[in-house]
N, C-alpha and C positions, 0 to 999 in steps of 0.2 A: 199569670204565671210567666218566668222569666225564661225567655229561650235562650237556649246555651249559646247561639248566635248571637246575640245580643250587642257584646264588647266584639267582633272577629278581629282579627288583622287578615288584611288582605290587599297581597301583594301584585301589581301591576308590570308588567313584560312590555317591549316592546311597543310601546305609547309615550315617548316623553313629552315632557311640555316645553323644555329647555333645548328646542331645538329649532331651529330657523327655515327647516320641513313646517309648514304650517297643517298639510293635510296630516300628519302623524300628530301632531299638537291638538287637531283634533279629534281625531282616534284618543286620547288621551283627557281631553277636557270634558267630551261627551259623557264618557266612562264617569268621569270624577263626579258630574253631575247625577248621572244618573243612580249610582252608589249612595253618594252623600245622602240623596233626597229620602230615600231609603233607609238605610245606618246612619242616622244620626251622631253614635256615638261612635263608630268605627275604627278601628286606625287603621287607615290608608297610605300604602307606601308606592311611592312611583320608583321606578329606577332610569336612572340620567344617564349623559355621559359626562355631566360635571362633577366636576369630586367633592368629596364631603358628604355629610347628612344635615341634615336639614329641617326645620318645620315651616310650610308655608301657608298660607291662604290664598284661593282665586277669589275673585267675586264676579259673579253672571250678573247680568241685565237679565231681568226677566221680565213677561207680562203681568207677574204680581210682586216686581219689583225686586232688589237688589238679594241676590242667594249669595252667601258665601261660602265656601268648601273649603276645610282644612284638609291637609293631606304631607305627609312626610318625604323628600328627594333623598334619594340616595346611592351617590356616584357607583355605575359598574360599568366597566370597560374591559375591552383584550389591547391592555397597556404592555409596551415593551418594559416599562420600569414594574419588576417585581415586589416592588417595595411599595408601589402604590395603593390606598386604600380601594376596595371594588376592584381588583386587578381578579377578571373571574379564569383567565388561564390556571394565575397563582392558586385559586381558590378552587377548580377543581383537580392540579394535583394534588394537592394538600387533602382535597376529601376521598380521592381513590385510594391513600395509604393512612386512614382511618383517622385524621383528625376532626371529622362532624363538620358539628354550628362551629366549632373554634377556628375553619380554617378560613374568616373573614367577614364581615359584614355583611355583605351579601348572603353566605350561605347560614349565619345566623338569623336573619330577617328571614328568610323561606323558610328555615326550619320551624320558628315562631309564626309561619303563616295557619289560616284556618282555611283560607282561599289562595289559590293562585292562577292569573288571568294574563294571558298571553296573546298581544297582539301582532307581532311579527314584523312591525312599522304600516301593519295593514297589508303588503303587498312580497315582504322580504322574505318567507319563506317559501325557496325558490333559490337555483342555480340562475335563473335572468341575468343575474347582475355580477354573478364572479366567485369564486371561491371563497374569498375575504369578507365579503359581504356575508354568505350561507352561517360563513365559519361564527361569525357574530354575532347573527341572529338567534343561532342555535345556542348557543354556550349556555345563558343564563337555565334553555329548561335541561341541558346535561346538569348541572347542579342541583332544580328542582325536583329532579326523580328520585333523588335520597330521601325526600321527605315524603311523610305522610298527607299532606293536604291535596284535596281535589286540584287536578288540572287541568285547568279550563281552555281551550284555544279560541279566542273571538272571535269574532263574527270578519273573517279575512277572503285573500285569495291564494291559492293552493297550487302550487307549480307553477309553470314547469320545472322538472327536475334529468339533470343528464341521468346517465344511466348507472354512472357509480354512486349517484348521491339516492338513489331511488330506495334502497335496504335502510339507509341511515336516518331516510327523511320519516320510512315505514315504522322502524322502531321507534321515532319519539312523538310519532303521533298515537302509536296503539295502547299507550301507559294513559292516555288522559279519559279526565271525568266526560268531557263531553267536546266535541266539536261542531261549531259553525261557521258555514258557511255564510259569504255573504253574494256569493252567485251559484247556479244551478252548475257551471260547469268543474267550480271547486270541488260539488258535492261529486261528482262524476268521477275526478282526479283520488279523492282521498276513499270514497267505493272500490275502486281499481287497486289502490296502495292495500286496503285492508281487509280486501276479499268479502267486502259486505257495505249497505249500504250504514254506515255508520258516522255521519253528518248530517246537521240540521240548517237548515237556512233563515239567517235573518238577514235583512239589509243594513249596509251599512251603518253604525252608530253615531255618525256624522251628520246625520239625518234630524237626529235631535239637538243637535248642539245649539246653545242660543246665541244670537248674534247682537252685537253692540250697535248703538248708530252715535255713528261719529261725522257724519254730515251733511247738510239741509238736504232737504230735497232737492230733484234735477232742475231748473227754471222752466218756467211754464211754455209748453210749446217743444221743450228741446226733447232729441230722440235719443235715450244714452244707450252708448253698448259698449258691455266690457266685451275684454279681450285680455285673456289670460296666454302668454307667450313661455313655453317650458325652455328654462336655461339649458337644460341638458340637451335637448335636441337642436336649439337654435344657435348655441357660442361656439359648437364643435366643429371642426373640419368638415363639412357637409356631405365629401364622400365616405369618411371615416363613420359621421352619423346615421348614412345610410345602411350601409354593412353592418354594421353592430347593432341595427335594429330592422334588419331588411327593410328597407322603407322603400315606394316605390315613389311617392312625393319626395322632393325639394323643400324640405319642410323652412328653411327660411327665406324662399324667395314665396312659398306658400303665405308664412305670414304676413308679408310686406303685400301682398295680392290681396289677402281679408281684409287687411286695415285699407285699403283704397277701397273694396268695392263694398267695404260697410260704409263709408265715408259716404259714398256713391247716391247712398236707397234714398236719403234726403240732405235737402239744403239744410235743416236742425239739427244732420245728427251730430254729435260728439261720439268720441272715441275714448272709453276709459281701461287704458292699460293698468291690469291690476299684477301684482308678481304674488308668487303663492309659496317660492321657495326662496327665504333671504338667508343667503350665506354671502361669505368675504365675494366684492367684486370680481376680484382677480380669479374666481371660483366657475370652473365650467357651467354648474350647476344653479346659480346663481339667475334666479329668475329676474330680478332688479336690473344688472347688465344686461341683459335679452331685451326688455322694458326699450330703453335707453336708447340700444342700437337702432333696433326697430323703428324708432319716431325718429330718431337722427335721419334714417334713409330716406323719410315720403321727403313728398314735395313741399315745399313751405308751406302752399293756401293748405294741402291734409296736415301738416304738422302743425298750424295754427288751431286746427279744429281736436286736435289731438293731445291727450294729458296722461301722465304719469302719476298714479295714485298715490298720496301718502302712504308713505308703507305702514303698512296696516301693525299693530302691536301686540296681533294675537291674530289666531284664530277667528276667534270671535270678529273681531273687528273684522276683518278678512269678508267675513259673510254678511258683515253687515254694510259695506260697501256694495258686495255684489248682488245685496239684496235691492238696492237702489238703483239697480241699470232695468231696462226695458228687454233687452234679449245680452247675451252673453254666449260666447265661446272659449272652451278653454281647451286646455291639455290635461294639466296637471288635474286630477281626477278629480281630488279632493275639491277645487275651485268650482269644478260643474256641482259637485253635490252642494255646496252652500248655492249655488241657484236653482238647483231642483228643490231643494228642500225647501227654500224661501217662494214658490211659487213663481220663478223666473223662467221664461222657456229659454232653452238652450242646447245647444251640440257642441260635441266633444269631438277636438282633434285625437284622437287614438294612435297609439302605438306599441300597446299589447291587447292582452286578453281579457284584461280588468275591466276594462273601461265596458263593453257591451254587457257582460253578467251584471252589474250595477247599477245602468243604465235600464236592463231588462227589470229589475224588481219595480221599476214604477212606469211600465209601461213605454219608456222612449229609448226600446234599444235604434227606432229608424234615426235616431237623432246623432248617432255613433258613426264619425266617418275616420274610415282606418284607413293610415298613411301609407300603412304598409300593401294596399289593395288598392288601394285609388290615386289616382294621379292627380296633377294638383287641379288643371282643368275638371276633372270630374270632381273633387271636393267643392272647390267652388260653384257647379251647379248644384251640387246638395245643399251649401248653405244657402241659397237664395232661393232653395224648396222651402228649408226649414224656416226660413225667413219670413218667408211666406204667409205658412200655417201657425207663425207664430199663437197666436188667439187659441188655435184649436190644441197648441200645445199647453198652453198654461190651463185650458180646461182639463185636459189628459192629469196634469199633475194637480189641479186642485180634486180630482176624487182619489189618488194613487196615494200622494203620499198620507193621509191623517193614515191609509189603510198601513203603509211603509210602517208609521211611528207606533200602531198598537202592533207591530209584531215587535219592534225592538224593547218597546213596555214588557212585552210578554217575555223576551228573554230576560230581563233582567228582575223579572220574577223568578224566571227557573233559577238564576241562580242563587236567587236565596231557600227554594228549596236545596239544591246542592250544595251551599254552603251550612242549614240546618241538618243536613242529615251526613255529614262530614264532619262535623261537629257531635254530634252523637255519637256515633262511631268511635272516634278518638277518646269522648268522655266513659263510655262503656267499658 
């Protein structure tokens, strides 16, 4: 018998693939896969910041070989030009004084949704980052509330929120079908917002994302260690970076301190600078630049020993470089989870709250050294702990994670029962 789910459309939030955030790419390709494999026949819609619509195909490497996933882009932004297609300002005045699906592409595709799945860039909803940011993250699900379909919020992190944004954040999360969490203290955050405990925990979806290999293995003997350098912390005015993220580390005379005394542990090792965020150079943000400076400063005999990874072409790729290092450190969150997930031991430079709740779901939150509580001498004795136990950490993650991947299996079975019974509903 054919389930009324069968054909859904279902519409995707806050995951784009068209983005040079690689961790949000894959927040976003995870999804794709794990859908697809599922709904075959689906229509799957991403939303961009590039304009246009779109039909694509990804294709995964897999262990049983090459998956392709079709799936549909389609530009939504908070453009100054009102004229622009996905212009979702334009698109929710136009739906407050009753023009529906007709007030733009966007909110015709949500209208036409059966699902709607909302990841927030994984970490954006939240005042952290600025008004502007909030203001952006949020818009697309002020749109989606006009519609009838399930709303779903993914498996993300949840605050902090100032105290004016606290009512605004409360209302648009108590209209959805279901919330999770992808750390214990989200669940705690969004508890608090909605006077009950009303979130579920899965671990990041990033977890399952499959990774590409794009190049030989390490040479026999040699000892590789990436090193993931965050643009945002590292290209900024250093006291400016401080303040704006309380740090109590020097986080770029910190990173020029790990790449010497990883260099240090043996005469084999090499150093592989991986970048996680590729935007324009000239871009604060811009992991590639950070990369660059960074090996520019060592000494020549460590800069000899020292390389800049092809920049990776995806996601995918991304995790399958870092799935090829021996121990790894990063920032950028998402870069540690392509080594936890790959069976890499590894610790994370921190500089919020993401970073420990993520790290907790498969056992190595000791492996989280926060910038903003440690100085850089004490970071660096933790890395040469965790350096250490390396062995005893890659055992930690080969029982954690298969356990990490059946709970994200498990959510995205719920949500095809929420998608079938959202579906019924509508049909009745």
């Amino acid at each position: 018998m054919q389930k009324v789910s069968d054909n859904p459309t279902i519409s995707l939030l806050g995951a784009a693939l068209d983005t040079g955030n690689l961790g949000v790419q894959a927040l976003g390709l995870a999804t794709l896969y794990g859908l697809r494999r599922r709904l075959p026949r689906a229509r799957i819609v991403l939303f961009s910041d590039r304009r246009g619509h779109r039909e694509c195909c990804w294709s995964f490497e897999t262990d049983a070989g090459p998956f392709e996933a079709r799936y549909e882009e389609i530009g939504a932004s908070l453009s100054r030009n009102p004229f622009k297609p996905g212009n979702l300002h334009r698109e929710n005045v136009l739906g407050r004084i009753g023009f529906g699906r007709a007030s733009g592409i966007v909110s015709h595709t949500l209208a036409e949704s059966d699902l709607i799945l909302d990841f927030s860039g994984g970490d954006s909803f939240t005042t952290l980052y600025g008004p502007s940011r909030y203001r952006y993250t949020t818009a697309p699900r002020r749109l989606a509330r006009r519609w009838p379909a399930p709303y779903v919020m993914m498996p993300q992190t949840y605050g902090p929120f100032n105290a004016p944004a606290e009512a605004d954040a409360r209302e648009l999360l108590q209209s959805s079908a279901r919330i999770w969490s992808r750390d214990l203290a989200g669940r705690e955050t969004v508890a608090r917002l909605l006077g009950r405990r009303a979130s579920g925990h899965c671990p990041d979806v990033a977890f399952t994302l499959p990774a590409d290999s794009l190049e030989g293995q390490p040479r026999s003997g040699v000892l590789r260690i990436g090193l993931n350098v965050s643009g945002l912390l590292f290209n900024g005015e250093p006291e400016r970076v401080r303040k704006r993220f309380r740090l109590v580390a020097d986080y770029r005379l910190l990173m020029h301190e790990i790449a010497m005394r990883m260099l240090a542990t043996s005469p084999s090792a090499e150093l592989l600078l991986i970048p996680h965020v590729l935007v324009e150079h000239t871009s604060e943000e811009s992991d590639i630049r950070a990369c660059a400076d960074l090996r520019e400063s060592l000494p020549e005999a460590a800069r000899a020993r020292t390389r800049i990874a092809t920049v990776p072409a995806s996601a995918c790729a991304a995790k399958g470089l870092i799935a090829q290092c021996d121990y790894f450190i990063g920032t950028r969150m998402h870069s540690c989870i392509a080594a936890l997930s790959s069976g890499v031991p590894a610790c994370a430079i921190a500089y919020s709250d993401k970073t420990s709740g993520v790290f907790e779901t498969v056992g190595m939150a000791h492996a989280v050294l926060d910038a903003r509580t440690l100085r850089n001498d004490a970071v660096l004795e933790r890395i040469d702990e965790r350096f250490a136990e390396r062995e005893r950490d890659a055992e930690t993650l080969g029982k954690r994670i298969p356990r990490s991947i059946d709970l994200i299996n498990q959510m995205f079975d719920d949500l095809l029962d929420i998608l079938e019974s959202g579906c019924r509903a509508r049909a009745a």
